[in-house]
N, C-alpha and C positions, 0 to 999 in steps of 0.2 A: 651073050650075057657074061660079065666078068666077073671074078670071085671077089666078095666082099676084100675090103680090106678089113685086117685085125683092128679088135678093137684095143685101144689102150689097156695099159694096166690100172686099176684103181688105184688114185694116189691113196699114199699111207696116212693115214688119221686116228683119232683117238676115237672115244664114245662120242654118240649125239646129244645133242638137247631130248630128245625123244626116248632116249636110254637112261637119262641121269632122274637120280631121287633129290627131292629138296634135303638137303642134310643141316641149315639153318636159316635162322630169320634175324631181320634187322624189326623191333618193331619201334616204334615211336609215339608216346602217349597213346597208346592203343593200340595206334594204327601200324598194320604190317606193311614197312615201307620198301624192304628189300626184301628177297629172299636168295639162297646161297643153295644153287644147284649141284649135283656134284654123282660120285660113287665113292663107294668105300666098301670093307669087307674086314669081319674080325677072324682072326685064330684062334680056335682052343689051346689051352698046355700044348695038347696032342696033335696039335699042327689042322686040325681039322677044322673045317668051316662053318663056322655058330653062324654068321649073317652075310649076306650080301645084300647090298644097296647098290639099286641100281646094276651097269655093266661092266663085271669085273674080269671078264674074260679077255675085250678090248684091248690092245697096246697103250700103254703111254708111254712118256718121257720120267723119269724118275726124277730128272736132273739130280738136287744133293742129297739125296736120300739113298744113292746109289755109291755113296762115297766111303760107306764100313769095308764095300764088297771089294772096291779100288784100293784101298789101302791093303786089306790081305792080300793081296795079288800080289802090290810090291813088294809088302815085306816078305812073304815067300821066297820073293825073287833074289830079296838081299838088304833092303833098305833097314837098317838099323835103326832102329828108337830108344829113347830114353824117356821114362816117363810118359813126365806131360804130351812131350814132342808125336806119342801117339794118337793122343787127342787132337794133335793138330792136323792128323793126317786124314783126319776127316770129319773138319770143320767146315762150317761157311761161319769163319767169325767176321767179328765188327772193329778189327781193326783196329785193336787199342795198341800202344808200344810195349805193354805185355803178350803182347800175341804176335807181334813182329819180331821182339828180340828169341821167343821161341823159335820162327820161320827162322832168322837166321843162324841159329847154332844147327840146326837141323842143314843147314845147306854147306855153312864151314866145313860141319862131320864128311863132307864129301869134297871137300877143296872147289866145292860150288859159290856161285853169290847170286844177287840178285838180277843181274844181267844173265844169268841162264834159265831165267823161268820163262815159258812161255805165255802165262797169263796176262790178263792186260793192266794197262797203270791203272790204277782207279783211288781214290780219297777212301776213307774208314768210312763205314755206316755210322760207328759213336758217335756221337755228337760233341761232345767232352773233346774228343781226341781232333777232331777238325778244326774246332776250336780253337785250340792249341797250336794248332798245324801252324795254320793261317797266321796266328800271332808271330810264332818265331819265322816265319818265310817258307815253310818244308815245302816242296811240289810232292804231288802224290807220284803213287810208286808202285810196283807190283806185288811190293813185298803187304801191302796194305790192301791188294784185293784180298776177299774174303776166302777164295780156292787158294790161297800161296802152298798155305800145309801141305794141300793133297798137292800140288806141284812139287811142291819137296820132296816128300818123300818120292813120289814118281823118278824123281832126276837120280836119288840116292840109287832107286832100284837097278836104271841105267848103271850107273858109276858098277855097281856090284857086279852086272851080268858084264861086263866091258862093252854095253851097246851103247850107241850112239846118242849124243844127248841134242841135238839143236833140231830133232824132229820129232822128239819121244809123242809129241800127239799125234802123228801120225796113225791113222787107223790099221794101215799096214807094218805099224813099229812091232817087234815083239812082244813089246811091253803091253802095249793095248790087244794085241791077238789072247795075251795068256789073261788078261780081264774080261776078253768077251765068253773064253774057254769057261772062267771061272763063276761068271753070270747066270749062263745056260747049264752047269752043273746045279747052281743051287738052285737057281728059279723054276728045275723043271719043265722048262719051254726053252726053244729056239730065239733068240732076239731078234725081232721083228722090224727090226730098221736100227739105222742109226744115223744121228745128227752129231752138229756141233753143241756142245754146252757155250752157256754164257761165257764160261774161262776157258773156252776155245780147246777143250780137251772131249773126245767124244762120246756121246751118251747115248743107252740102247736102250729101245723100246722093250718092255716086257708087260703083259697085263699086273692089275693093281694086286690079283690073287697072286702073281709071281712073284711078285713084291714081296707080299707079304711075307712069302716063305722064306725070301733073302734075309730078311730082316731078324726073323723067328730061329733063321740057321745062324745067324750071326749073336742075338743073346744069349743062345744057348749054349754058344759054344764051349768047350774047356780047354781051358791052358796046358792041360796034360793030356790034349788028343794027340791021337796017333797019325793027324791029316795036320800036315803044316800050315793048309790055309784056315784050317779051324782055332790052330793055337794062335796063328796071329791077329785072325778076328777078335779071337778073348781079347788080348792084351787090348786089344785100343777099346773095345765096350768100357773093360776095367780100367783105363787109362781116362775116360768120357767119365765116369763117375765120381773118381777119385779127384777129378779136379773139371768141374762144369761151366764153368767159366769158358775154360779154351771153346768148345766146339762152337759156342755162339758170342754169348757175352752176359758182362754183368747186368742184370735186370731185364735179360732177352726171353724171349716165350721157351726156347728151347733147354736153354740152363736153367729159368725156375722151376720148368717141370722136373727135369732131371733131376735137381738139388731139392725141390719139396718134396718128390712123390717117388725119388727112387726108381722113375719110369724113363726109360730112354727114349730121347725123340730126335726127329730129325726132319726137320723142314726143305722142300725145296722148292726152285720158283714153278711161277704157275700153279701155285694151288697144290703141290703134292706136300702130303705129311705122312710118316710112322713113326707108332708109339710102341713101344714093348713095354709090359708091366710086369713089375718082380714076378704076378703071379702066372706068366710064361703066356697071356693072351698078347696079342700082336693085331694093330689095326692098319690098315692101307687105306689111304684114300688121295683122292683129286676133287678140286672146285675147280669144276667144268669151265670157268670165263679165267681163272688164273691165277683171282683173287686171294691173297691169304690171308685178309680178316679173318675168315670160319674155321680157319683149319684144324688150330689147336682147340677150340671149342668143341667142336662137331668130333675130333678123336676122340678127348677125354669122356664127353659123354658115352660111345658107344664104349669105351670101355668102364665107367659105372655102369651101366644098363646091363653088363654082365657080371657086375658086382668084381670087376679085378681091381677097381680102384675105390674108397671111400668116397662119396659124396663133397659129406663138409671137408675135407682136406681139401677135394679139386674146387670149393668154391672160396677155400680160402687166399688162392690164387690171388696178387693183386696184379701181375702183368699181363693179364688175357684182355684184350678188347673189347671189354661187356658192355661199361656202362657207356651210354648214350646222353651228350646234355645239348641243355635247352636253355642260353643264358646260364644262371649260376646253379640249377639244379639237376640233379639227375632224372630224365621221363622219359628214357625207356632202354632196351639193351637188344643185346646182341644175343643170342639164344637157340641153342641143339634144337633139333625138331626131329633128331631120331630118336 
C-alpha cells in the first residue's frame, strides 16, 4: 500500500453565496426583481463592532479602497504632496483634464512623466471629457486611467528613497514590502494573498472587518501624530475633503457623498465600498457578484440605521442609483434591505 499523495492546498477565495446576507433589492412595480447579496460590517467611534452581515472574517480584495493605506506608505517614504495632488494619491478618478494636469505636476515634482507610470492606457470614465477627446483627435493615455495618482505618488516615493522606478510594482519592490508591512499593522491580520490590481499594482487580501479598521485608522488619524504613517494618512483624508472632486469626480457617488454628507467614501471594483462618517462609525462591505449598483446604497443605510448619518440628508442624494423607470415614469427603486 502506498502513502496517499498530499492533498492540494485550498485555492484562495472570498465569502460564499452561503455566507453572504441580501444587503439590497432591485424591485419594480412591486415586484422584487433583483436582489444584491453581499457582507458588510459597521464600527463604533470605539473601533468596536455594532454589526456584521454576513461573513466578515473571510478575505477579500479591497482593490481601491485600499488606496488611503498605499498613499501613506509613500508619503512616509518621501513622496511629496501639495494640496490637492494628495487627493490624488488615492483616487480612482474619472479622468477629466482637471485630474490629469494634477497627475502631471505630481510627476514633473519628480523629473518623472508619463511614460514612467506603470499603469495601463485607458480613456476617462467622464463622458464630457471622451467626448472631447474624440473631437480634438487625443489617444488615451495612462495619465487618464483612474490609478495615475496613486502611481504617482508611488514613483515620487521611488525617486525619494533612490529605488528603482521601472519595476516599483513589483511585489518584491521595497516600496510594495513597506505597504504590505503597513497593511498588516493596521488591519490587525496577516494578508491573506495577494493579486494583481486592475492598474497592475498589487492588492492584499484582508477580511472586510480588517478593512474596516484600515479605514477607521486612517479618518482618525491626526496630522500632529507622532507615527508618520498616521500624519500622512491625515493629510490626504483632509486633502479628499477639502477638494472632493479629485478622488472621483464631479457628479460621482463617491464625491457627492463626501461633498453632501462630510462622510468619506471610497469605492472599489467588484463590489467593495467604505464609508467613514464625521461621527467616527466606519462601514465595510462587498456585493458578493461584483456588482456596484448597491454599494453606496446599502453603506449609507447601515450607517443611518446607527443613526451616524441623517436620513433625509442621505435621501437627498441625487447621484445614487435609486430610481428605477418604466417608459417615462418612475415604478420602482433600488432599495437597502438592511
Amino acid at each position: 500500500m502506498t502513502d496517499a499523495a498530499p492533498s492540494a492546498p485550498a485555492p484562495a477565495a472570498t465569502f460564499t453565496a452561503a455566507d453572504a446576507v441580501e444587503l439590497a433589492v432591485v424591485e419594480r412595480s412591486g415586484f422584487v426583481e433583483s436582489r444584491h447579496l453581499g457582507s458588510a460590517v459597521v464600527l463604533g467611534p470605539d473601533g468596536a463592532v455594532l454589526r456584521a452581515l454576513g461573513d466578515v472574517t473571510t478575505p477579500v480584495l479591497p482593490r481601491s479602497t485600499l488606496k488611503p493605506v498605499q498613499a501613506a506608505a509613500a508619503i512616509t517614504l518621501g513622496a511629496e504632496l501639495v494640496g490637492v495632488q494628495a487627493a490624488l494619491a488615492t483616487a480612482s478618478h474619472s479622468g477629466t483634464d482637471r485630474h490629469v494636469a494634477v497627475v502631471e505636476q505630481m510627476l514633473a515634482s519628480g523629473d518623472l512623466g508619463a511614460d514612467d507610470l506603470r499603469c495601463p492606457v485607458a480613456t476617462p470614465s467622464d463622458s464630457a471629457t471622451r467626448t472631447a477627446m474624440t473631437l480634438r483627435g487625443e489617444a488615451p493615455s495612462r495619465l487618464r486611467m483612474n490609478c495615475s495618482g496613486k502611481h504617482a505618488t508611488m514613483l515620487l516615493a521611488c525617486r525619494a528613497q533612490g529605488w528603482s522606478t521601472h519595476d516599483y510594482l513589483d511585489p518584491s519592490h521595497p516600496l510594495q514590502r513597506a505597504i504590505v508591512d503597513l497593511v498588516e499593522r493596521i488591519a490587525g491580520e496577516p494578508v491573506a494573498a495577494t493579486a494583481v490590481d486592475g492598474c497592475g499594482a498589487p492588492v492584499h487580501a484582508i477580511s472586510l472587518t480588517g478593512l474596516a479598521r484600515t479605514i477607521r485608522w486612517a479618518t482618525i488619524a491626526s496630522t500632529s501624530s507622532d507615527d508618520p504613517d498616521e500624519r500622512a494618512v491625515a493629510a490626504v483624508i483632509a486633502a479628499v475633503h477639502t477638494d472632493p472632486w479629485a478622488i472621483d469626480g464631479p457628479g460621482r457617488e463617491n464625491t457627492e457623498v463626501i461633498a453632501s454628507l462630510g462622510t468619506f467614501a471610497k469605492g472599489g471594483a467588484e463590489g467593495v465600498m467604505v464609508m467613514a462618517a464625521p461621527s467616527g462609525h466606519v462601514v465595510a462591505l462587498k456585493i458578493l457578484d461584483g456588482g456596484a449598483r448597491a454599494t453606496s446604497v446599502a453603506a449609507l443605510a447601515l450607517l443611518v440605521a446607527e443613526g451616524a448619518l441623517d436620513a433625509d440628508a442621505v435621501a437627498e442624494l441625487t447621484t445614487l442609483p435609486t430610481d428605477l423607470r418604466g417608459g417615462d415614469a418612475v415604478v420602482g427603486r433600488l432599495r437597502a434591505t438592511v
